[in-house]
MIGU-351136 format. One line per field, with one value per residue (C-alpha): x, y, z; chain; residue in three letters; residue number from 1. Coordinates in nm, 4 decimals, always signed. Each point is the difference from the previous one (the first is absolute). Example, Ala and Ser with C-alpha at 12.3 -4.5 7.8 and 13.67 -1.06 7.14 Angstrom:
2
xx +1.2300, +0.1370
yy -0.4500, +0.3440
zz +0.7800, -0.0660
c A, A
r ala, ser
k 1, 2
END
This chain:
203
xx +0.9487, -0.2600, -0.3835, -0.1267, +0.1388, -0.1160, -0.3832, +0.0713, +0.0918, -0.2848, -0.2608, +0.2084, -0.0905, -0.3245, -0.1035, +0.1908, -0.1565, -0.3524, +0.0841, +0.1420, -0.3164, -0.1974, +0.3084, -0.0416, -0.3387, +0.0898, +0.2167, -0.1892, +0.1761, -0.2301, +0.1400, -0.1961, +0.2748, -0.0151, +0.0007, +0.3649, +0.1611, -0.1131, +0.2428, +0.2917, +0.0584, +0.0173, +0.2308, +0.2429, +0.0046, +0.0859, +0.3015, +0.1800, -0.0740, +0.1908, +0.2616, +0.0518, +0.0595, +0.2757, +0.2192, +0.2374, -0.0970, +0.2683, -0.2656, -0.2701, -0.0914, -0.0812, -0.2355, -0.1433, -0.0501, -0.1457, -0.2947, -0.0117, -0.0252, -0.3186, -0.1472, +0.0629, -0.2102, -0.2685, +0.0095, +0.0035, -0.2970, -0.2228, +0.1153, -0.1244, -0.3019, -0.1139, +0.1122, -0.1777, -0.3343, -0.0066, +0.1253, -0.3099, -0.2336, +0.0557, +0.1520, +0.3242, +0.2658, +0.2602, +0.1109, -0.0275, -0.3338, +0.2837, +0.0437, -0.3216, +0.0434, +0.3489, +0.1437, -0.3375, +0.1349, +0.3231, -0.1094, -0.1428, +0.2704, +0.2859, -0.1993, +0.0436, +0.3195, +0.0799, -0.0642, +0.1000, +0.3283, +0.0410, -0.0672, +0.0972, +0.2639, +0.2300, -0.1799, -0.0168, -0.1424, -0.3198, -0.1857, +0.0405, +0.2140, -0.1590, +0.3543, -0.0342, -0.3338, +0.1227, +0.3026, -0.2326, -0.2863, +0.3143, +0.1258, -0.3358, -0.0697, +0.2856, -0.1160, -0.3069, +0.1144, +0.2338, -0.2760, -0.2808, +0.1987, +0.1481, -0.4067, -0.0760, +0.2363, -0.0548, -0.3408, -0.0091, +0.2724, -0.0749, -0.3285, -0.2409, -0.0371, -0.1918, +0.2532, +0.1208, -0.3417, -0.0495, -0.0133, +0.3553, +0.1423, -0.0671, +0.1543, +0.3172, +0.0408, -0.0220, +0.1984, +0.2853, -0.0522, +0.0200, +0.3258, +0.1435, -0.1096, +0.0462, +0.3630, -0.0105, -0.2746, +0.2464, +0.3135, -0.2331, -0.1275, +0.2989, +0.2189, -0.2360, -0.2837, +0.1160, +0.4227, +0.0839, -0.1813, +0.1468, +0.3526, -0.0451, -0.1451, +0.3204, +0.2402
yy -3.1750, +0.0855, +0.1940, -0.3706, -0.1841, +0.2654, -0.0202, -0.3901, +0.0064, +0.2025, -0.2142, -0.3599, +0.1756, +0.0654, -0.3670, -0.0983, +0.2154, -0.1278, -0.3782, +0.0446, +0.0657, -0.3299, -0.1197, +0.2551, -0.0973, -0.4003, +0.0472, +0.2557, +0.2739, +0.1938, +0.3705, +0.3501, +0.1452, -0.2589, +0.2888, +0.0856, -0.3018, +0.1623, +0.2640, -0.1216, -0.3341, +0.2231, +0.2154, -0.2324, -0.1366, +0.3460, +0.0379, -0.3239, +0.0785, +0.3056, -0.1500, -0.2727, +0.2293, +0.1542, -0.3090, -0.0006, -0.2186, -0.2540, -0.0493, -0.1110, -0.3366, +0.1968, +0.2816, -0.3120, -0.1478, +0.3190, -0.0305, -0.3648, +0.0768, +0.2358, -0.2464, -0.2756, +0.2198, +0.0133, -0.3626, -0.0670, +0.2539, -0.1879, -0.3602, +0.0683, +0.1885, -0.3134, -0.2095, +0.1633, +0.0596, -0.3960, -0.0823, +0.1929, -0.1333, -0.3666, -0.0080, -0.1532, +0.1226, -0.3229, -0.3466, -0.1722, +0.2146, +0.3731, -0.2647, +0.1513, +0.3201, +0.1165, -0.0928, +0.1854, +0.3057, -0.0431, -0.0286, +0.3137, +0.1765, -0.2117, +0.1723, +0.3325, -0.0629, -0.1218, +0.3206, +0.2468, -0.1448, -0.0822, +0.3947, +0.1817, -0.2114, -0.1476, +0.2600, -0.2789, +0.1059, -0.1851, -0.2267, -0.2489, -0.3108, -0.3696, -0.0999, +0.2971, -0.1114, -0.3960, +0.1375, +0.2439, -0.2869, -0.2564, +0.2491, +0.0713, -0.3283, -0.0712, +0.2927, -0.0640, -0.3642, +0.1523, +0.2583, -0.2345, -0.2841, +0.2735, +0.1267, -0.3518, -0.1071, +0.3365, +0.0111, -0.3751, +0.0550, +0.3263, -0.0166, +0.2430, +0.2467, +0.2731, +0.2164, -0.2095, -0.0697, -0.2092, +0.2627, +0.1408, -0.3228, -0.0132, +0.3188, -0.0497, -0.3065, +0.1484, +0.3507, -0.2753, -0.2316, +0.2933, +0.1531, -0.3153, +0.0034, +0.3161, -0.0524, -0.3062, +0.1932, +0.2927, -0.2232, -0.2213, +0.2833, +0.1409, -0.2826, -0.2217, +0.2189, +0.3509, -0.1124, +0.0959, +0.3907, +0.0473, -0.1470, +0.2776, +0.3079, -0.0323, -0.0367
zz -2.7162, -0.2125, +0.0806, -0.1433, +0.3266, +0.2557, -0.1989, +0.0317, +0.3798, +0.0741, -0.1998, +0.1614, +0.3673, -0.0491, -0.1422, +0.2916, +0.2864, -0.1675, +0.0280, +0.3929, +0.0909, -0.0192, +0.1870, +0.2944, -0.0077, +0.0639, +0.2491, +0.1919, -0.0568, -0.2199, +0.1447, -0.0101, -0.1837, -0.3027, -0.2445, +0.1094, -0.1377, -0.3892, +0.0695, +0.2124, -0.2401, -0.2749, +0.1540, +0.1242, -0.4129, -0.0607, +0.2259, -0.1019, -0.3552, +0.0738, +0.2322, -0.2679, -0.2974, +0.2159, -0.0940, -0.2782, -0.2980, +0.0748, +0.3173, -0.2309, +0.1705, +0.3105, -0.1754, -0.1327, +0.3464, +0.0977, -0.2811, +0.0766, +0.3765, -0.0933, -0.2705, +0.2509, +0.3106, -0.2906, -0.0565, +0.3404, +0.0314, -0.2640, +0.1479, +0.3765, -0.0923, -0.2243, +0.2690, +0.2564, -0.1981, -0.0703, +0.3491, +0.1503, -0.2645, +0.0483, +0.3172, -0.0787, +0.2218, +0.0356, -0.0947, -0.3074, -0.1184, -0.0561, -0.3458, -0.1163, +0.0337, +0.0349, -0.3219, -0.1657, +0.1411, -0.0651, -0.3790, -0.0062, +0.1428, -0.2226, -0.3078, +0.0997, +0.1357, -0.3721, -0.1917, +0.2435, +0.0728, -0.4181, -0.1197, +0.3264, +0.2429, -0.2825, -0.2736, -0.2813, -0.3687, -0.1656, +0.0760, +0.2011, -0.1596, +0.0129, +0.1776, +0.2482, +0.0891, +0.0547, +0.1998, +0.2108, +0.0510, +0.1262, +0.2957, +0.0957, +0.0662, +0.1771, +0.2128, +0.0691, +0.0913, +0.2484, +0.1015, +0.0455, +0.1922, +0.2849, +0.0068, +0.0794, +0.2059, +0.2588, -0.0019, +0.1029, +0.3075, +0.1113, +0.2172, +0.0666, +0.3224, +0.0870, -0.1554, -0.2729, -0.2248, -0.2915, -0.1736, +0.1425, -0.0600, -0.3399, -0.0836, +0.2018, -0.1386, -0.3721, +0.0578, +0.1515, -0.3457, -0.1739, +0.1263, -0.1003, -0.3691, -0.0703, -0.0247, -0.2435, -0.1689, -0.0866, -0.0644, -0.2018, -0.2328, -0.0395, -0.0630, -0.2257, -0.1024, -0.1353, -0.0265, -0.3222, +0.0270, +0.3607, -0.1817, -0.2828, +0.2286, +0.2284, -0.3099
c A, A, A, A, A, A, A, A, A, A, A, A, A, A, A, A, A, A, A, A, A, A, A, A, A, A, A, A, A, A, A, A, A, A, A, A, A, A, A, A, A, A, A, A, A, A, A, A, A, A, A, A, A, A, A, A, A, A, A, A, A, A, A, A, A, A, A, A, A, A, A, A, A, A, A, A, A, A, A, A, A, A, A, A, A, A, A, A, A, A, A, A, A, A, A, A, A, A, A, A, A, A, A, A, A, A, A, A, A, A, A, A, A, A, A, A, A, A, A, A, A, A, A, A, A, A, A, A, A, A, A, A, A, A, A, A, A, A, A, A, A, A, A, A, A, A, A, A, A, A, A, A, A, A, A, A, A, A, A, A, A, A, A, A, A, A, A, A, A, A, A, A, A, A, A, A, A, A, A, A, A, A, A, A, A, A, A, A, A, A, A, A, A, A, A, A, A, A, A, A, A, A, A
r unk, unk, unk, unk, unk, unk, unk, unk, unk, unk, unk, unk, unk, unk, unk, unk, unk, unk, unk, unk, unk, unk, unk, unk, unk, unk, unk, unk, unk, unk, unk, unk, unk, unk, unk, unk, unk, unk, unk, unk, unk, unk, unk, unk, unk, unk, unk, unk, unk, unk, unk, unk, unk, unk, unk, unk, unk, unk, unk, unk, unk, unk, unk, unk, unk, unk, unk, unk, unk, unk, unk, unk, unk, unk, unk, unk, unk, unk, unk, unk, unk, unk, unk, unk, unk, unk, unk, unk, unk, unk, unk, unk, unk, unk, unk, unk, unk, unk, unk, unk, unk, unk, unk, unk, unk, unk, unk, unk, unk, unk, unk, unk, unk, unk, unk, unk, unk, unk, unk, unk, unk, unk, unk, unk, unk, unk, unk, unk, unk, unk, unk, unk, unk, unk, unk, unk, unk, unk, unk, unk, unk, unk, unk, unk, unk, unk, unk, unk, unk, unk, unk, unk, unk, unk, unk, unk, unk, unk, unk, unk, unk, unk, unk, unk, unk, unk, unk, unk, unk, unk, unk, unk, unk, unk, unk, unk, unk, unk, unk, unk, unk, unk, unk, unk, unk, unk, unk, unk, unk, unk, unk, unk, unk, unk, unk, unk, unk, unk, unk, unk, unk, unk, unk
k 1, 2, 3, 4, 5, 6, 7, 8, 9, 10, 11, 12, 13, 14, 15, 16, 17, 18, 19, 20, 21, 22, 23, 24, 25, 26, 27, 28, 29, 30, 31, 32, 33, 34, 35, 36, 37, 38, 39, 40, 41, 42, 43, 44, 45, 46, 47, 48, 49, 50, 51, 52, 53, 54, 55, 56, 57, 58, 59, 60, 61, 62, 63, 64, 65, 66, 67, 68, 69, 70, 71, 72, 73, 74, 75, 76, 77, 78, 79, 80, 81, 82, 83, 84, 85, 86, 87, 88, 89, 90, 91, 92, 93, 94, 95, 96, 97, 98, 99, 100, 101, 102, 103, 104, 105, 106, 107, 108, 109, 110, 111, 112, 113, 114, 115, 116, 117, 118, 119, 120, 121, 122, 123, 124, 125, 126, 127, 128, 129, 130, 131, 132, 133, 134, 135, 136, 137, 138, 139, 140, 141, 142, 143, 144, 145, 146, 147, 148, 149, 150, 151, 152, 153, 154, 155, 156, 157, 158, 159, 160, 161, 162, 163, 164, 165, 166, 167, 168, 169, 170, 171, 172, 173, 174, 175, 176, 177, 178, 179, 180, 181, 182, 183, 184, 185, 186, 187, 188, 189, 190, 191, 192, 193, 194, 195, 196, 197, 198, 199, 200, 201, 202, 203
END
């Protein structure tokens, strides 16, 4: 592995660390020792970074996995702390209503999910290619469809106790929605959306 992904790791667990915290916040959790998450996130990047480039290059789908795992922690970073800030802000915490804001996080977080995973999971040249773009817009939908629906259909089941809040709920509900997309998310990029330079790096 190269200095670039270690510099990359770091920087993806920092954004990350910063976005947890509106989420900490929401479901009361907001803990003295917030500033510790800046420095163990990163860490952990570092040491599968490490562990990953350990593999021999016939491995290569699984160092990939490793940068998608980080870039997908990030992603997953940027989508609950959008989801959170907008949860608190209009008080929308189940049902029908997660329409309005979950798929506006889940935007946010496809976007950056788009370039990081283009120059630094799968390591693709230029810029980004009008049919690269289509591909990545078509299995993000299809994610967020799947997201959004399992958001919805929790949040509307699973009622609310004096340990399980709202705002609990909510973030169960998406960290379970999420866990399921992330693996069509993964199979989806790497199948359909950056093919032919995964095809040619493993050549």
């Amino acid at each position: 592995m190269r200095k670039k992904d270690y510099i990359l790791a770091i920087i993806a667990g920092v954004v990350t660390a910063l976005f947890i915290l509106p989420v900490l916040k929401n479901v009361n959790l907001y803990l003295s020792y917030w500033i510790a998450l800046f420095f163990i996130i990163p860490a952990l990047w570092v040491l599968l970074i490490f562990f990953s480039s350990l593999l021999k290059e016939r491995y290569l789908w699984l160092r990939q996995f490793a940068k998608f795992l980080i870039i997908g922690f990030l992603n997953t970073g940027i989508d609950f702390g959008i989801l959170n800030l907008m949860s608190a802000k209009f008080g929308i915490y189940a049902g029908l209503k997660i329409i309005g804001i979950n798929p506006f996080s889940l935007i946010f977080a496809s976007s950056n999910s788009f370039l990081w995973n283009k120059y630094w999971t799968f390591e693709t040249k230029g810029k980004p290619r009008l049919n690269e773009i289509i591909q990545f817009v078509l299995v993000m939908i299809i994610g967020m469809v799947i997201n959004t629906a399992i958001v919805i259909l929790l949040t509307s089941y699973i009622s609310p106790s004096s340990f399980l809040t709202k705002g609990r709920i909510l973030n169960l509900a998406k960290a379970i929605a999420t866990a399921i997309s992330l693996f069509w998310n993964f199979t989806g990029m790497k199948i359909f959306v950056f093919r032919k330079i995964t095809n040619e790096r493993s050549e």
